[in-house]
C-alpha positions as CSV (number, residue, x, y, z in Angstrom):
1,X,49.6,-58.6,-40.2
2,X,52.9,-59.4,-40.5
3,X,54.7,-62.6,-41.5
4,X,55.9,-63.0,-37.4
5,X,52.4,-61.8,-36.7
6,X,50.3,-64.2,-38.9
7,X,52.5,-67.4,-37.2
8,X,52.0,-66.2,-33.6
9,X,48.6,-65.9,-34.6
10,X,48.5,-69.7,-35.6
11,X,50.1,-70.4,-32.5
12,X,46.6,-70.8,-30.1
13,X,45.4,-73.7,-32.9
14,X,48.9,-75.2,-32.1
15,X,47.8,-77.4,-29.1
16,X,46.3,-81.0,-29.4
17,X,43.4,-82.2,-28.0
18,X,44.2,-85.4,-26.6
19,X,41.7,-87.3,-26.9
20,X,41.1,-86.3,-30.0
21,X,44.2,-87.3,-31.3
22,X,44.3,-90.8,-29.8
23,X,40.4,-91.3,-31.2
24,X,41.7,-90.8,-34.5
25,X,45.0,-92.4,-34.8
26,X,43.5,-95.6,-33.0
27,X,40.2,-95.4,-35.0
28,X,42.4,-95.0,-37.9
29,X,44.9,-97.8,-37.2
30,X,41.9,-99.9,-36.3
31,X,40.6,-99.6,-39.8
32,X,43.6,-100.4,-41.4
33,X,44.6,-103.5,-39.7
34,X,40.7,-105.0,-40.4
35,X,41.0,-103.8,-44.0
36,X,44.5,-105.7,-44.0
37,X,43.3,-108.8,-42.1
38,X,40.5,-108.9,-44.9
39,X,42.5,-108.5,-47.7
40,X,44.6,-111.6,-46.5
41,X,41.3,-113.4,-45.2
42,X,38.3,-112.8,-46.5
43,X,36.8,-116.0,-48.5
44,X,36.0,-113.9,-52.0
45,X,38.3,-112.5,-54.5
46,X,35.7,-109.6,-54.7
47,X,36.2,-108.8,-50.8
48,X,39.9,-108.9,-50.8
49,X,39.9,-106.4,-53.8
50,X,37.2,-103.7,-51.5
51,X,39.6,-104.5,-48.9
52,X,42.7,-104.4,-50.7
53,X,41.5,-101.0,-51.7
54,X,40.5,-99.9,-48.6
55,X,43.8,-100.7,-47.3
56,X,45.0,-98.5,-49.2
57,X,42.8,-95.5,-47.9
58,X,43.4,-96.1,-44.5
59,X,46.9,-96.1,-45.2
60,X,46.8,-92.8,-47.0
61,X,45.1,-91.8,-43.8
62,X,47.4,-93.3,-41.7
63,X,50.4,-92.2,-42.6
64,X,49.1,-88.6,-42.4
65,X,48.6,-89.0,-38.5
66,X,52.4,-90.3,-38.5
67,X,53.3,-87.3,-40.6
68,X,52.1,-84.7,-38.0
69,X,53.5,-87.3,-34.8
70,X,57.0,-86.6,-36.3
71,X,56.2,-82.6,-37.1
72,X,55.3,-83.2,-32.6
73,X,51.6,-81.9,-33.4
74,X,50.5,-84.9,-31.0
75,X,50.7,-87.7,-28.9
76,X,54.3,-86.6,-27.8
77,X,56.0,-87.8,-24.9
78,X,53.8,-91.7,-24.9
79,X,56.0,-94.8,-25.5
80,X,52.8,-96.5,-26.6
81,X,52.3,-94.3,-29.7
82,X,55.9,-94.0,-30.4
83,X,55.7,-97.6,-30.4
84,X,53.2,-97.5,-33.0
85,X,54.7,-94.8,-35.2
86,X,58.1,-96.5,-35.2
87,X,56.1,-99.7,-36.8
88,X,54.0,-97.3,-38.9
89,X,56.7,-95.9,-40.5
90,X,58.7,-99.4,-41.1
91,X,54.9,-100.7,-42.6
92,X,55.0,-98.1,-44.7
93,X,58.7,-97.9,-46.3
94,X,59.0,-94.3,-44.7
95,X,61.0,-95.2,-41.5
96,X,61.9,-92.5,-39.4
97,X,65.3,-91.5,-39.5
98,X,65.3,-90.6,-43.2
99,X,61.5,-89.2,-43.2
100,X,62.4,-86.8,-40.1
101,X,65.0,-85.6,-41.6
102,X,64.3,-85.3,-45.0
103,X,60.8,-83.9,-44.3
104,X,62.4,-81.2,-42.0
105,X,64.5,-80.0,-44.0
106,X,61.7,-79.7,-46.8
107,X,59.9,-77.5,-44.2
108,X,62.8,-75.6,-43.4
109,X,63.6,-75.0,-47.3
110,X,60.0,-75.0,-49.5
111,X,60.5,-73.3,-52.6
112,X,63.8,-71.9,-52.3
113,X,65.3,-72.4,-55.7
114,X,68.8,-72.8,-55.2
115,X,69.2,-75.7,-52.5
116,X,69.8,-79.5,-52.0
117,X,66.4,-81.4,-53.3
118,X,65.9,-83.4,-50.2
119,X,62.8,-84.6,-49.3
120,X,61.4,-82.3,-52.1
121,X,61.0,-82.5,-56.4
122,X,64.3,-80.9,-57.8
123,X,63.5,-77.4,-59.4
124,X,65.8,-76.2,-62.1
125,X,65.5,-73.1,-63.4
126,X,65.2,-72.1,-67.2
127,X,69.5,-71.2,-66.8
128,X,69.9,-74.3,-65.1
129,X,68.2,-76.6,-67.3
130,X,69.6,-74.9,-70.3
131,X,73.4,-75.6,-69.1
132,X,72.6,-79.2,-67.7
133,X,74.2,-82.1,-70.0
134,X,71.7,-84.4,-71.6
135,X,71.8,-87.6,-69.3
136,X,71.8,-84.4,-66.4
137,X,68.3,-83.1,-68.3
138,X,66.9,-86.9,-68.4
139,X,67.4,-87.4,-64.7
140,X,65.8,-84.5,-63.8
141,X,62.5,-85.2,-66.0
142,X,63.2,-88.3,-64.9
143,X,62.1,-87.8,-61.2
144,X,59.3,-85.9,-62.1
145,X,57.6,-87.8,-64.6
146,X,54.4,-88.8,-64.6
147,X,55.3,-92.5,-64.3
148,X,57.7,-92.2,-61.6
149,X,55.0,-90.7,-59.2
150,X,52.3,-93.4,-60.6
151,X,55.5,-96.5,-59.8
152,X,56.3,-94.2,-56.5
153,X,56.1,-97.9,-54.7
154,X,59.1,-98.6,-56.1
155,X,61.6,-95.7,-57.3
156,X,60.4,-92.9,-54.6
157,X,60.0,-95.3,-51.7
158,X,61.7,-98.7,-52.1
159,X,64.4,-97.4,-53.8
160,X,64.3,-93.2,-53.2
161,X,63.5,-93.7,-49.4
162,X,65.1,-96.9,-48.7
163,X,67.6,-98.3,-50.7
164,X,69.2,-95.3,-51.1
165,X,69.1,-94.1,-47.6
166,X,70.6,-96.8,-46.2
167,X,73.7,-97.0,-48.9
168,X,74.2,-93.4,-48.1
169,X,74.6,-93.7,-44.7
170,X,74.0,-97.1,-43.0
171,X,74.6,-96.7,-39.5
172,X,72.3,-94.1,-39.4
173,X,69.3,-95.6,-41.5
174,X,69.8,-99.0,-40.7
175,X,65.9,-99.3,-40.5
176,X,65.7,-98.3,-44.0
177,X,67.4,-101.3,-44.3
178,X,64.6,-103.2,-42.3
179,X,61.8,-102.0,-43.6
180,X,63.2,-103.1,-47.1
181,X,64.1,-106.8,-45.5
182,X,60.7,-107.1,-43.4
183,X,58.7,-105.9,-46.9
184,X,59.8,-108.3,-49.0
185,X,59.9,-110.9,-46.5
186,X,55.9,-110.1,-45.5
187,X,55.3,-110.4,-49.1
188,X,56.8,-113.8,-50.0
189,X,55.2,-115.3,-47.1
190,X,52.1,-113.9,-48.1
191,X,52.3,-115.2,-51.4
192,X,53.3,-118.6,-50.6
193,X,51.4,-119.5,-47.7
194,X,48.1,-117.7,-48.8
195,X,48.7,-117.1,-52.5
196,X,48.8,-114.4,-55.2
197,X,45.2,-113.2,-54.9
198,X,46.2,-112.2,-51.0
199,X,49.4,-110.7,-52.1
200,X,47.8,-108.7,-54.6
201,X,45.3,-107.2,-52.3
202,X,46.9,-107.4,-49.3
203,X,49.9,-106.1,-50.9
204,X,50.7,-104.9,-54.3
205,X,47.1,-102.9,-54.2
206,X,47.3,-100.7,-50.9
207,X,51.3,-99.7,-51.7
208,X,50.8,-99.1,-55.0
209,X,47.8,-96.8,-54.4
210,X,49.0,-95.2,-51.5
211,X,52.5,-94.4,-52.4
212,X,51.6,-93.0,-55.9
213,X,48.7,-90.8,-54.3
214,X,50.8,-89.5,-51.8
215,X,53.5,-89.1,-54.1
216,X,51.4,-87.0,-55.8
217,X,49.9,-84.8,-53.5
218,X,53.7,-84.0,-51.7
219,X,54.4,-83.3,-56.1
220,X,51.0,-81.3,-56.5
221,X,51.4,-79.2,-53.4
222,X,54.2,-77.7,-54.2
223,X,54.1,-78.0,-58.0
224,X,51.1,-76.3,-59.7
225,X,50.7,-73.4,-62.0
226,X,50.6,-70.5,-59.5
227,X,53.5,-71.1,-57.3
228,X,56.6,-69.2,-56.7
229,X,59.8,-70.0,-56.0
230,X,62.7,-67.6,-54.4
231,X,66.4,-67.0,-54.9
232,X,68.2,-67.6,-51.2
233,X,68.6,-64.2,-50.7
234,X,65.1,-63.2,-51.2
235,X,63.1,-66.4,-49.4
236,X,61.4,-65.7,-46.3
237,X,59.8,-68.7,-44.3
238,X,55.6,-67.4,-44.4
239,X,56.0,-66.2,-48.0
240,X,57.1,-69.5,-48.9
241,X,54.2,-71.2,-47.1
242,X,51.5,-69.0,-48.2
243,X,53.0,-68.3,-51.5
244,X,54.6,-71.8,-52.3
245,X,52.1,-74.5,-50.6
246,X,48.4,-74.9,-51.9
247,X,44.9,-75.4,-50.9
248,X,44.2,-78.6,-52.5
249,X,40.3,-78.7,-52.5
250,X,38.8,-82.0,-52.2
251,X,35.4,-83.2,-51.1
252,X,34.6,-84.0,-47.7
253,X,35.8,-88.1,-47.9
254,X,38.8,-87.1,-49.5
255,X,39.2,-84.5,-47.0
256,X,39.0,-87.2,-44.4
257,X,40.8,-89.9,-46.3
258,X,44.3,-87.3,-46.5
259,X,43.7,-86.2,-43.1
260,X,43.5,-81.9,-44.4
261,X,46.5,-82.2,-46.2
262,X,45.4,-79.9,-48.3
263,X,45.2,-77.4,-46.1
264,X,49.1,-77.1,-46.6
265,X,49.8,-73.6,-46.9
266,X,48.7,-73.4,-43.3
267,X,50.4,-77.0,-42.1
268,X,53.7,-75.3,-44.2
269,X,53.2,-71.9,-42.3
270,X,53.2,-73.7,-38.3
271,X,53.4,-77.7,-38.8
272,X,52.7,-78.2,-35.2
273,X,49.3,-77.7,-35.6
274,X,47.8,-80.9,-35.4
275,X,45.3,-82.1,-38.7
276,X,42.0,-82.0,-37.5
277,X,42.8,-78.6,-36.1
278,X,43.6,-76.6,-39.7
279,X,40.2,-76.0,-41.1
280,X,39.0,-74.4,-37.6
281,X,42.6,-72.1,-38.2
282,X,41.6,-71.5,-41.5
283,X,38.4,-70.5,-40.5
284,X,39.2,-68.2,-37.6
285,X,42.3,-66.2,-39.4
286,X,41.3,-64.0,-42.8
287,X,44.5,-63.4,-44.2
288,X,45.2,-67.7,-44.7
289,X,42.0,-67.6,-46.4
290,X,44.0,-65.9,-49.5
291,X,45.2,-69.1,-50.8
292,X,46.6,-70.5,-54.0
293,X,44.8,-73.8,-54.9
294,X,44.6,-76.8,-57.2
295,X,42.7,-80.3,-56.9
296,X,42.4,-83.8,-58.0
297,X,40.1,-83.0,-61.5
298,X,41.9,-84.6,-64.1
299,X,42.3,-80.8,-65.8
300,X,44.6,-79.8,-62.4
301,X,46.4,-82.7,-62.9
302,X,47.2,-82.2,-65.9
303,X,48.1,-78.7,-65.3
304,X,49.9,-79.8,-62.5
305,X,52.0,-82.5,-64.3
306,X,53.3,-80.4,-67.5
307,X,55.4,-77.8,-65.2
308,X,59.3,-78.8,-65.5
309,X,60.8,-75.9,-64.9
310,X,60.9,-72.1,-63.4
311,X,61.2,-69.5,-65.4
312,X,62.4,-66.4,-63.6
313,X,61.4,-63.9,-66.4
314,X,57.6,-65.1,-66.3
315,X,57.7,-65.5,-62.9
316,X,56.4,-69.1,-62.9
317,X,57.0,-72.8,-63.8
318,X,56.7,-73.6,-67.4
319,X,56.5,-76.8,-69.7
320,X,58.8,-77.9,-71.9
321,X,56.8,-76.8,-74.6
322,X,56.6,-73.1,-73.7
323,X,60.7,-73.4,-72.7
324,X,61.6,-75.0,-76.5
325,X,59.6,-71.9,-77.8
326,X,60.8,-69.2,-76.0
């Protein structure tokens, strides 16, 4: 089966289910907003932390269903969810002119080596790196450090999403500019009217969790020790999703917590197929069951977090170890 082939065959499992979809983005959205109220509300420190973490969960979760509304998998053409995904998106620091647009054109350009980084982790290759100046080198590592996924709260959604969205182009992300303004303003109130132990769970502890895990799985997709990336020239849209996107396995909560995320190589390969509808493709078409994989063990991670650079001579991304001693 060819790579036209293999994405007409996706095409049946490209259809949502309704119901379906409205069960779990209201169930979901539900879950959330109690979780929120109870990190602002509940009368124990030891509740607003469980809540404050569940929070977090649900907005993992969450923002998963408003991932695959803007990709049109579901609940298109319904003021009431666009409603709610508009909101979603300004809750969440992701508003939608820049997500659309930067996530498109991540889906339109995965793993080709020589284009613009947007919405994606800069690649370099070994040529590149070795001819960038040093503050060019530091900037680069920069963005994919360790501890600029872990603080992803602030430099890859407050400031990468945001801040620099809207001084890029203002007229057009003015509600990166709002979700910035009603942030900040939603957590001073919250911390002087109900005090830091609200703002903390309510707050600090769901953002920070959820933007550095989802910063990490959007890194660990697309940068783990198998993957391949393409000159221009030679980069053809399925390779790149079955070649360049991962299974991430995960256990079944996880798998409902990230919505079957990591069932990427398929979501990469036809992105309208709506999340609870990718392990039945999986399941039903043999040739996406030849995936590359990694997970959340602290080994993959690991693995996952050493890569800098791609070396076209090995074929692969290496660390900056193996490139100082080649």
């Amino acid at each position: 089966m060819n790579g036209k082939e293999l994405i007409l065959a996706t095409k049946p499992y490209a259809k949502e289910i309704r119901g379906k979809s409205w069960y779990y983005a209201l169930s979901t959205l539900t879950l959330l907003l109690c979780a929120f109220a109870g990190a602002l509300f509940a009368p124990y420190f030891i509740l607003k932390l469980i809540c404050g973490i569940s929070s977090g969960l649900m907005s993992i979760r969450m923002f998963i269903i408003y991932h695959d509304y803007l990709h049109h998998s579901i609940l298109q053409k319904s003021k009431f969810a666009q409603s709610i995904m508009t909101v979603f998106g300004l809750y969440m620091l992701t508003p939608v002119s820049i997500w659309k647009r930067s996530h498109d054109h991540h889906h339109n350009h995965n793993s080709k080596l020589f284009s613009a980084s947007i919405g994606s982790y800069p690649i370099a290759s070994k040529a590149k790196f070795l001819s960038m100046t040093p503050g060019e080198r530091r900037t680069y590592l920069f963005v994919r450090h360790p501890l600029t996924i872990l603080f992803a709260y602030l430099f890859m959604f407050i400031i990468g999403m945001c801040v620099n969205s809207f001084l890029s182009a203002p007229k057009k992300h003015a509600d990166s500019l709002l979700a910035v303004i009603l942030h900040l303003t939603a957590s001073v109130l919250i911390f002087w009217f109900l005090g830091w132990q609200a703002w903390m769970c309510a707050m600090l502890i769901p953002f920070f969790m959820s933007c550095s895990f989802g910063a990490y799985l959007f890194y660990a997709q697309h940068n783990f020790p198998t993957v391949t990336f393409k000159s221009n020239s030679d980069w053809k849209y399925e390779i790149a999703a079955l070649e360049s996107s991962s299974f991430m396995r995960m256990n079944k909560f996880m798998r409902w917590i990230t919505a079957n995320i990591g069932y990427h190589h398929i979501h990469h390969l036809n992105s309208r197929i709506p999340f609870y509808r990718l392990p039945e493709t999986l399941a039903a078409i043999p040739q996406l069951q030849q995936y590359k994989t990694t997970s959340l063990s602290p080994r993959d991670i690991r693995a996952c977090m050493k890569l800098k650079v791609w070396d076209p001579e090995r074929n692969k991304m290496i660390t900056l170890r193996q490139l100082q001693s080649a």
